[in-house]
N, C-alpha and C positions, 0 to 999 in steps of 0.2 A: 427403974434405971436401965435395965437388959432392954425393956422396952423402947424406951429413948432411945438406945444405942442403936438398937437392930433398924429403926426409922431410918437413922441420920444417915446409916450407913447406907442402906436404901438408895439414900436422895443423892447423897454424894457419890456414890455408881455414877448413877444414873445423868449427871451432873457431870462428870470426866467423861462421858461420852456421847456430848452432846454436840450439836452443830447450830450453833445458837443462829444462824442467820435464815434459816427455814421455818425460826419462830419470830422472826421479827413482825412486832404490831398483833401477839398474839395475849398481851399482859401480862401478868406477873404469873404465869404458870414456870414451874421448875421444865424444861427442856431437857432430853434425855434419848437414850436409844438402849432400845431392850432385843438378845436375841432368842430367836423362835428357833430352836433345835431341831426340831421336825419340819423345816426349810433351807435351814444352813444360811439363816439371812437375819440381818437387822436392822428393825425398824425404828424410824423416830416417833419423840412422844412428847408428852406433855399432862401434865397434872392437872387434870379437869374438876375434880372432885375428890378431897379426904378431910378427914373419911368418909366414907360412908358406914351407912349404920349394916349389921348382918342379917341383912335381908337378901335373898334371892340365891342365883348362884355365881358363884367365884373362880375363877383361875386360879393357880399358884404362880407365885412366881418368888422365884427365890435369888439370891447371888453366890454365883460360883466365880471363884477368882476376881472377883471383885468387879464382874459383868452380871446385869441383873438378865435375867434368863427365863424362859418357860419354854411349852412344848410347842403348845399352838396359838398361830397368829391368821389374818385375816385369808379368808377359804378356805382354812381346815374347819371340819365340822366341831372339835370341839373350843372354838376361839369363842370367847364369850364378851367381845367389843371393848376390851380391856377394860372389865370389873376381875380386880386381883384382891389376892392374900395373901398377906406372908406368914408363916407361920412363928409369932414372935414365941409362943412358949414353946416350941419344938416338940409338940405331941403328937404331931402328923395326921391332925384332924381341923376343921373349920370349929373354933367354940369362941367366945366370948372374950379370949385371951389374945387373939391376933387382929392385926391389924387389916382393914379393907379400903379400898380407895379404886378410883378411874382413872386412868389413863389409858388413853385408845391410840392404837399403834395405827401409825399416818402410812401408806404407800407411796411409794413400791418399794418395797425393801430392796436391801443391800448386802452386798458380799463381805461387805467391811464396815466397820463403825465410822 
């Protein structure tokens, strides 16, 4: 159930900060804007794939104040093409317990949602 929650809450971020007409004719992907703290910018997005399985490597990305958020986005070296994690059981490690998925942050970011 914590699991579910921490999803929905997730999507629904994700979802109030969205500019739905940058995804027109994009499909039923969730539209969204996540921001890169280590640009001071935020980017649009879209739900390309979830989940996915725990293979490879991952981002975090988490929600502060009910903005879904991470460090690095596209040109920092450690942006990983938006493959994220969240940490649903709050152990502060990648295991089997949290959730993975795609979304890949679109340019050129923004100083505002």
């Amino acid at each position: 159930m914590k699991k579910k929650l921490s999803i929905v809450l997730l999507v629904l971020a994700i979802s109030l900060f969205s500019v739905t007409p940058a995804f027109a004719g994009r499909g039923n992907e969730t539209p969204g804007v996540i921001y890169v703290t280590s640009q001071g910018l935020y980017y649009e997005t879209f739900a390309a794939a979830d989940p996915l399985p725990m293979q490879g490597r991952f981002q975090k990305l988490e929600v502060v104040d009910g903005q879904p958020q991470t460090e690095f986005g596209p040109g920092d070296p450690g942006y990983l093409g938006g493959r994220w994690w969240v940490d649903e059981n709050g152990n502060g490690y990648m295991d089997e317990g949290d959730h993975f998925f795609l979304c890949p942050l679109l340019g050129p970011g923004q100083t505002s949602p």
